[in-house]
C-alpha positions as CSV (number, residue, x, y, z in Angstrom):
1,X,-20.2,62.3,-34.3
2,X,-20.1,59.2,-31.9
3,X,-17.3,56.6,-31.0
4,X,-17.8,52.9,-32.5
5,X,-18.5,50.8,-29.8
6,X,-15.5,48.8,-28.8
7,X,-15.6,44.5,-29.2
8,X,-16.6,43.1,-26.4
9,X,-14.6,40.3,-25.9
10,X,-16.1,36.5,-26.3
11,X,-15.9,34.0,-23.8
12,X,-13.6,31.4,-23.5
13,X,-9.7,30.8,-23.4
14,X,-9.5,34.5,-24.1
15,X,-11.6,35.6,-21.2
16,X,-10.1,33.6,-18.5
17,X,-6.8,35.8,-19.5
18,X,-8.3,38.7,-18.4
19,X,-6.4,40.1,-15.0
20,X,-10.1,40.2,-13.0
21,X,-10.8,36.7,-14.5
22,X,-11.5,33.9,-11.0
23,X,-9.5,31.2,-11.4
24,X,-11.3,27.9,-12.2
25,X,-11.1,25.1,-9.5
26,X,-10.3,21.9,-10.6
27,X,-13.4,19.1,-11.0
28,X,-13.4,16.9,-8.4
29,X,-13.2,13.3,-10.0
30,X,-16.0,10.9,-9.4
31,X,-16.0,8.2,-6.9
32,X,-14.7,4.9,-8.5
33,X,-17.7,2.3,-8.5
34,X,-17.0,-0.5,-5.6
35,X,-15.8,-4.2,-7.1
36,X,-18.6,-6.5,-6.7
37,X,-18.1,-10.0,-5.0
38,X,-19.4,-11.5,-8.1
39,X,-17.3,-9.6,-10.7
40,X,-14.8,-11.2,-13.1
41,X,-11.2,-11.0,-12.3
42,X,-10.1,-8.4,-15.0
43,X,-6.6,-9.8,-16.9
44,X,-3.2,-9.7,-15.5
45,X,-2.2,-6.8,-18.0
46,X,-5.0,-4.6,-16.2
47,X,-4.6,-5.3,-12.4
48,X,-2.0,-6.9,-10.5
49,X,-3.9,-7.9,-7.6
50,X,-8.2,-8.9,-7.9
51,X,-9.8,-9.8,-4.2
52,X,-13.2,-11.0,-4.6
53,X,-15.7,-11.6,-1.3
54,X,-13.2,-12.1,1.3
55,X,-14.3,-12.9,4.3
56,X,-13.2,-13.7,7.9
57,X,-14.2,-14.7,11.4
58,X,-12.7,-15.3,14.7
59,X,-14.2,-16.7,17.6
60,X,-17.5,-16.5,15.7
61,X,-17.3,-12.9,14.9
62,X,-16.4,-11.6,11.4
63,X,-14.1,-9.0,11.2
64,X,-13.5,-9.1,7.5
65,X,-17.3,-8.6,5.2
66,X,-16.7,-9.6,1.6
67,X,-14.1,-7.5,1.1
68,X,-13.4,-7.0,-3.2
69,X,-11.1,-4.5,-4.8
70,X,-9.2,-4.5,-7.9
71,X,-5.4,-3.0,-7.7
72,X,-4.3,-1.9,-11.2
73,X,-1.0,-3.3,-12.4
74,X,1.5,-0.5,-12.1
75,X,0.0,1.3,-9.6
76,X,1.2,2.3,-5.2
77,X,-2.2,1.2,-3.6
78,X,-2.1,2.3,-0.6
79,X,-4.7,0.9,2.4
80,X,-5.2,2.9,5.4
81,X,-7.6,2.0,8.0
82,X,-7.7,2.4,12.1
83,X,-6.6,0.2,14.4
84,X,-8.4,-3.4,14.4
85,X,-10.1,-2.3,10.4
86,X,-9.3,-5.6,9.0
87,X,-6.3,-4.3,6.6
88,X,-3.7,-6.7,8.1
89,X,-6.3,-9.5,7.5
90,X,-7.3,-8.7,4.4
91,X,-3.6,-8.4,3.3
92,X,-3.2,-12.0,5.1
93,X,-5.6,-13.4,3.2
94,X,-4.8,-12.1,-0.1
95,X,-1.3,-13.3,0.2
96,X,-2.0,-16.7,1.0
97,X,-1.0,-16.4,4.7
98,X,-4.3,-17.0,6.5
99,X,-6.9,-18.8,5.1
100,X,-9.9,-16.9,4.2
101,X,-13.7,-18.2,5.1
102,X,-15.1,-17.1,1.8
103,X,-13.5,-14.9,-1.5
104,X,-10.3,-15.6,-3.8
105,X,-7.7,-13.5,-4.4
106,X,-5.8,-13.9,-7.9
107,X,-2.4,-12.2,-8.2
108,X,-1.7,-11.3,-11.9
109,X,-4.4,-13.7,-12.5
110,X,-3.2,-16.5,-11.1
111,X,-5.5,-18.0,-8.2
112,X,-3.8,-18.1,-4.5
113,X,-5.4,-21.1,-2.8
114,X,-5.9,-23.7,-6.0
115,X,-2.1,-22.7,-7.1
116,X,-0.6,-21.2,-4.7
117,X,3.0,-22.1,-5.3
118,X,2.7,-20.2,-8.9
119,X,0.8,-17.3,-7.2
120,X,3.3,-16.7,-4.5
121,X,6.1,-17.0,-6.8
122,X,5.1,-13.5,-8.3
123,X,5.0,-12.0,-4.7
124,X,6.9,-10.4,-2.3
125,X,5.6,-10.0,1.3
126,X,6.3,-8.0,4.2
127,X,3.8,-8.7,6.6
128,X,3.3,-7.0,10.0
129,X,4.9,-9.2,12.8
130,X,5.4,-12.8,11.2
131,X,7.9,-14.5,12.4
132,X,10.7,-15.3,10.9
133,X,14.2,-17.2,11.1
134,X,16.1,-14.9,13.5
135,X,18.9,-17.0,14.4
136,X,20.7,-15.9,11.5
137,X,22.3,-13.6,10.6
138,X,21.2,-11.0,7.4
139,X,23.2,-12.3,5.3
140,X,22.5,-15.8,5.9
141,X,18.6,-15.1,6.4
142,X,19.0,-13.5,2.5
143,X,20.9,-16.6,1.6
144,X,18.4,-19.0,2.7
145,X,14.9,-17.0,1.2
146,X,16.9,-17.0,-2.2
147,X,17.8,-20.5,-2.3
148,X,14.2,-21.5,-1.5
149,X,12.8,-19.8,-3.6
150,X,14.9,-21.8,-6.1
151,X,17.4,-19.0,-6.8
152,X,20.8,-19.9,-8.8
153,X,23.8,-19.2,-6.1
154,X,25.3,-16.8,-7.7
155,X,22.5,-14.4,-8.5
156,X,21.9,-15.0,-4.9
157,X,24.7,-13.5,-3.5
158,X,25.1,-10.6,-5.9
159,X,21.9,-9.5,-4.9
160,X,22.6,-9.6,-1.3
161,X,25.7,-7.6,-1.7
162,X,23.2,-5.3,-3.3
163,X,20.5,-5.3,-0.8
164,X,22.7,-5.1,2.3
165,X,24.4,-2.2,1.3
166,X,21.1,-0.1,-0.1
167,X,19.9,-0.5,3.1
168,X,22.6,0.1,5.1
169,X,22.9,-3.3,6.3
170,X,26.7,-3.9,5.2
171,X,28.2,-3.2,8.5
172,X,25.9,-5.7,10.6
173,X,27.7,-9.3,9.1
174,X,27.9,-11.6,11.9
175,X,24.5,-10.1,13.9
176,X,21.9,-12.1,14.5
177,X,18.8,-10.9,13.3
178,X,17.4,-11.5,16.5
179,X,19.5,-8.7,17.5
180,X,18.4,-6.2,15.2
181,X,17.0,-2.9,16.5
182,X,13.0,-3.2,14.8
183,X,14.1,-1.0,12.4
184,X,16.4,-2.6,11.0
185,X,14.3,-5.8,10.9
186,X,12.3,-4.2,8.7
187,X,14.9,-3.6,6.6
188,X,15.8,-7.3,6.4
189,X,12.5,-8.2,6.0
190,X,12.1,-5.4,3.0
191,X,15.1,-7.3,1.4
192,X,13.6,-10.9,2.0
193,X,10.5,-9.8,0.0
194,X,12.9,-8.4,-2.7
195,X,15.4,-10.9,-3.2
196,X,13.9,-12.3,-6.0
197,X,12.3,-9.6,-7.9
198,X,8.8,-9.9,-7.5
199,X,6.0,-8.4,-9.9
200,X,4.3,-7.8,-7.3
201,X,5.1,-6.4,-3.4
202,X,2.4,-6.3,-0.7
203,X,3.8,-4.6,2.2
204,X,2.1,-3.9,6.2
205,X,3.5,-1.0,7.8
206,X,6.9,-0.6,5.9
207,X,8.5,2.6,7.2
208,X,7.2,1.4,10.9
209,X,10.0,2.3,14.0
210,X,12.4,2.6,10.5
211,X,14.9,5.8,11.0
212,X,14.1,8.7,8.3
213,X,17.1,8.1,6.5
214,X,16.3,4.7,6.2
215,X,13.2,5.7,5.5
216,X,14.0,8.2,2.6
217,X,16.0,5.1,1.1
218,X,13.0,2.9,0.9
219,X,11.1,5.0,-0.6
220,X,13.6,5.8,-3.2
221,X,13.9,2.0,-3.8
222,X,9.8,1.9,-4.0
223,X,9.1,4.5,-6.6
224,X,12.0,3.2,-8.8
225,X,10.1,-0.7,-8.5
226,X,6.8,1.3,-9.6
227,X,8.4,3.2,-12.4
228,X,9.9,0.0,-13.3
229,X,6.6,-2.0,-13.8
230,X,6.4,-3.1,-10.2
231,X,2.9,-2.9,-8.4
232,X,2.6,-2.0,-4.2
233,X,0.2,-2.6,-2.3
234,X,0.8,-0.7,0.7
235,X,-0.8,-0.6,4.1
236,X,-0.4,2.2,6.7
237,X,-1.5,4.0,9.5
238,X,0.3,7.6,8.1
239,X,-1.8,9.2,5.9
240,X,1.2,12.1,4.5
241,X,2.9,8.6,4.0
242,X,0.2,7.1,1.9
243,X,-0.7,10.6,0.4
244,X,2.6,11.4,-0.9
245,X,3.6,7.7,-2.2
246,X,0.3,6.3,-3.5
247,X,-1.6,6.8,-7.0
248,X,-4.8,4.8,-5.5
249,X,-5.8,4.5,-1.9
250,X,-8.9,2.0,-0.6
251,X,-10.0,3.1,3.2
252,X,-11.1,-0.1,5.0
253,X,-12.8,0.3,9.0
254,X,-15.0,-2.1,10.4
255,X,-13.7,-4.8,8.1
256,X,-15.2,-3.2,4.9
257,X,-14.4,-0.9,2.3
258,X,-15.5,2.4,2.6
259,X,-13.8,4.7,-0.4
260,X,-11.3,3.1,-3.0
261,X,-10.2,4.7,-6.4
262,X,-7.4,7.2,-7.3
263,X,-6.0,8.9,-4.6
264,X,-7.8,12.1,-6.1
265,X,-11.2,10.5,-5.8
266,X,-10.7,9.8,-2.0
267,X,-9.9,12.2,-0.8
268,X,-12.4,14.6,-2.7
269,X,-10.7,18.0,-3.1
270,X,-9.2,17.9,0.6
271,X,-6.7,16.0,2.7
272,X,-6.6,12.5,2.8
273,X,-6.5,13.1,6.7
274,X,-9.9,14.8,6.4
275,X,-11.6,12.3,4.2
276,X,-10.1,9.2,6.1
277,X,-11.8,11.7,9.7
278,X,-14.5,12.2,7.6
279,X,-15.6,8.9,6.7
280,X,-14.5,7.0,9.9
281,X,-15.5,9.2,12.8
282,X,-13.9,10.4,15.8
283,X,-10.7,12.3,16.0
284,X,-12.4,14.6,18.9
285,X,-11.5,14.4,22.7
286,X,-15.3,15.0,24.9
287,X,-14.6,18.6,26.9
288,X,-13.7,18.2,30.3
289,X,-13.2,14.3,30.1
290,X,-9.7,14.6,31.1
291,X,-9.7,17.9,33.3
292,X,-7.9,16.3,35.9
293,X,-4.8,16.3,33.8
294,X,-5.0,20.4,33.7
295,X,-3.0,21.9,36.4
């Protein structure tokens, strides 16, 4: 007499336990819809920072096209771009250091240019080669960003005791900051743009000629502000910087936006690297343009 046939087993959960069973690679998410110039500015419980339309010219030529992109509170937006993209205007613009042509920028809802002591009162900005008092010293530099920004004395100086010795700054009291290594300036600067707790930090080329235990430090110090309710808007020219930090990344060249959205939207099931290549071009050396370099 004949075997009953055996089951045959059904598909699903069941079958993907099988040991000859391909894994299943993970969908990659869609590409986030770009903000239109026209679009509301959503509420400050949504996104930290709304840009709408800015736009820019010098000498007659515009380098920044109606740029508009929405960061959501809570998130580490980072914004990576080549050389002369337009991120350091757009960043200028947005924080109410350079007057834009065209476009608003709201921070937590609140409108830059018509109320831009209340806006700027919810940031903290370290922007790439302002200037700044440096014929003080740290300390004194700390003292005077706190006081201005109407600061009681007290919580002034704790926090500089704080801030000085989290980033290693302790051991520098009577240095003028004019004689800080650039490293170290950027530290200063980080603490300038903390002092006073912002909701909000927008920061140009952070970790820039900074040391990697310096480094390390501020980026410790930057995921606790996220995971504390904090929102960064970072911008940078490393991509394994931006990659491993940020939870949404924009890529900006030629002074528009080109991909924005989760940082697994961007970059598409690659590197970041590749996608940023990708979508901007170059990266390749023309054979035999430099021969006369090999020996």
């Amino acid at each position: 007499m004949s075997s009953p046939e055996q089951p045959v087993p059904a598909a699903g959960p069941a079958a993907a336990a099988l040991p000859d069973a391909a894994p299943l690679s993970p969908p990659i998410p869609p590409q986030a819809a770009p903000v239109r110039a026209d679009a509301p500015v959503p509420p400050p419980e949504q996104v930290a920072l709304a840009i709408r339309g800015l736009t820019k010219s010098f000498d007659g030529t515009e380098v920044v096209h109606g740029i508009s992109m929405d960061v959501p509170r809570g998130s580490f937006y980072g914004i990576v771009g080549p050389n002369g993209a337009g991120k350091t205007t757009t960043l200028s613009m947005a924080t109410g250091l350079l007057r834009p042509d065209a476009g608003t920028s709201h921070i937590l809802g609140v409108d830059m240019w018509s109320t831009p002591a209340e806006a700027k009162a919810l940031l903290g900005v370290l922007a790439d080669g302002l200037r700044t008092f440096d014929r003080l010293t740290g300390r004194e530099l700390l003292t005077y960003v706190g006081l201005i920004r109407g600061m009681d004395a007290d919580v002034v100086a704790e926090r500089i005791e704080s801030l000085l010795a989290a980033l290693d700054l302790a051991g520098e009291d009577g240095k003028l900051v004019v004689d800080y290594s650039a490293g170290m300036t950027k530290k200063i600067l980080l603490a300038c743009a903390l002092i006073h707790a912002p909701k909000v930090l927008v920061l140009d080329e952070p970790l820039e000629a900074v040391d990697p235990v310096s480094g390390q430090v501020i980026r410790q110090i930057l995921r606790a502000y996220v995971a504390g309710g904090g929102t960064v808007v970072l911008s940078s020219h490393v991509m394994e910087l931006v990659e491993e930090l940020c939870s949404h990344v924009a890529v900006i060249a030629g002074g528009q936006i080109l991909a924005e959205g989760t940082l697994e939207q961007v970059r598409a099931g690659g590197s970041l690297v590749q996608r940023f290549l990708d979508l901007v071009g170059g990266g390749q050396v023309a054979e035999g343009s430099l021969s006369w370099l090999e020996s």
